[in-house]
C-alpha positions in Angstrom: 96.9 116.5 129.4 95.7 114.9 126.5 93.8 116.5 123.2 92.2 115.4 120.3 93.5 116.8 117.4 93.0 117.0 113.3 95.2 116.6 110.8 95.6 118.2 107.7 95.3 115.6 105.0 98.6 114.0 104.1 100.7 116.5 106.3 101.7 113.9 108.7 105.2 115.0 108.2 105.2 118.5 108.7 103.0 118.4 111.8 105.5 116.3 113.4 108.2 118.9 112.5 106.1 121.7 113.7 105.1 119.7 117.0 109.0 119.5 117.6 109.9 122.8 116.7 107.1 124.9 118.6 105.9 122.3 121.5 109.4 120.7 122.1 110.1 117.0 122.4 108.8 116.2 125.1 105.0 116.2 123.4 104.0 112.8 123.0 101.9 112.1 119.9 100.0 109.3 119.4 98.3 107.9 116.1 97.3 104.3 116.6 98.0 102.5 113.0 96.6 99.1 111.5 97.9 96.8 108.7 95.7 96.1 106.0 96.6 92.7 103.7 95.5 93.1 100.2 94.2 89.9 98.9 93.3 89.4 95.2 93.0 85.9 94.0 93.7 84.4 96.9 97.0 85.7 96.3 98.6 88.2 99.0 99.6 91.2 97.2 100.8 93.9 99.7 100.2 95.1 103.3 99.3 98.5 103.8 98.9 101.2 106.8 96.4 103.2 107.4 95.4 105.4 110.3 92.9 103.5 112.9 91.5 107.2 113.0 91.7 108.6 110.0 93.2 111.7 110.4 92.5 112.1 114.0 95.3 111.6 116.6 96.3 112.5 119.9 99.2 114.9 122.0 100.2 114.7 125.2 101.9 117.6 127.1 101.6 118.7 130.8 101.6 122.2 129.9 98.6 122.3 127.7 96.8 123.4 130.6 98.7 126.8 129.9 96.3 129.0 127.9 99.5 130.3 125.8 100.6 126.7 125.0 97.3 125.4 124.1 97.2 128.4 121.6 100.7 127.6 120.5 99.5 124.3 119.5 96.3 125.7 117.2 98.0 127.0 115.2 100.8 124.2 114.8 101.4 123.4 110.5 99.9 121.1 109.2 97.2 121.1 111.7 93.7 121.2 110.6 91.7 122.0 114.3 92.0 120.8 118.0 88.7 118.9 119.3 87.3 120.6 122.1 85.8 118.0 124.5 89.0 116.5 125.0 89.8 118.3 128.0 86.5 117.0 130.0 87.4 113.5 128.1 90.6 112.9 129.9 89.8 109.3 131.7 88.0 108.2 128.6 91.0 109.2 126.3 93.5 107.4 128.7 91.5 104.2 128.7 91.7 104.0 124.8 95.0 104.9 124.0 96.3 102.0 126.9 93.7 99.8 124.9 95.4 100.6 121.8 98.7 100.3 123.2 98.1 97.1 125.1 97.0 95.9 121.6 99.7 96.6 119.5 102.0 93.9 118.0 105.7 94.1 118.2 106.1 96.6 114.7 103.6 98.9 116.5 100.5 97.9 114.7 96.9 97.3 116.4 96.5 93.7 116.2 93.3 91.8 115.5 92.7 91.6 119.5 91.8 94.6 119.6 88.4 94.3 117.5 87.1 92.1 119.7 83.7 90.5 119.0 81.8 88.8 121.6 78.9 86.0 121.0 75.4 86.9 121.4 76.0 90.3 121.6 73.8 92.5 118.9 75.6 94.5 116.0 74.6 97.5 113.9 75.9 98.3 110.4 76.2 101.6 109.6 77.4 101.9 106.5 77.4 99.9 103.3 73.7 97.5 101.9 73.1 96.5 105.2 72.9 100.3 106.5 70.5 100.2 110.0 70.3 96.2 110.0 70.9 95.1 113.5 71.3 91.6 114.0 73.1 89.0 116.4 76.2 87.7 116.4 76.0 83.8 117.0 79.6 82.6 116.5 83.3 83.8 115.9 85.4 81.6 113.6 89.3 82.5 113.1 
């Protein structure tokens, strides 16, 4: 089963130890990752990575079903809280992480593919000036 879980800002690192050490290795953990170019100049100055998610993520393990496991694993370090639809979310949760997956480029990274846009399909921004403008999008250029 999967779950949707929070982490603690910048404590990437000692979840994963804690996920070892209490959950065992066979807890799959997945945080889907993309590579940001920093252009200034028209110069390329660095790529960066970033969570797709923020600090969201997901862990897989068959015995989360287990009442004491799933307890184990709220109180795992580093761990800020467990989301709690994620057990009635099961098919949707598969679906994206196999998108993401299917996505990824060979250093692990979502590729472009994955933000897909399609013609004459309506878009809404919400965040930034354009905050609630909804508009259409006529063409996609490479």
């Amino acid at each position: 089963m999967w779950l949707v879980a929070k982490m603690k800002k910048n404590q990437i690192n000692i979840l994963q130890e804690s996920i070892m050490k209490k959950l065992g290795p066979e807890t799959e953990v997945y945080a889907p990752k993309i590579q940001i170019s920093k252009v200034t100049k028209g110069k390329m100055l660095n790529k960066e990575s970033k969570f797709l998610l923020g600090n969201y993520f997901f862990m897989k393990n068959n015995d989360f079903e287990n009442s004491a496991i799933l307890e184990t694993a709220k109180h795992l370090k580093g761990l800020h809280s467990i989301i709690p639809f994620a057990i009635s979310s099961q098919r949707e949760i598969t679906d994206f992480i196999n998108k993401c997956k299917k996505n990824e480029d060979g250093t692990g990274f979502i590729s472009q593919s994955f933000f897909s846009l399609i013609s004459n399909k309506k878009i809404k921004f919400y965040s930034g000036p354009l905050t609630s403008f909804i508009c259409e999008l006529i063409e996609v250029e490479k």
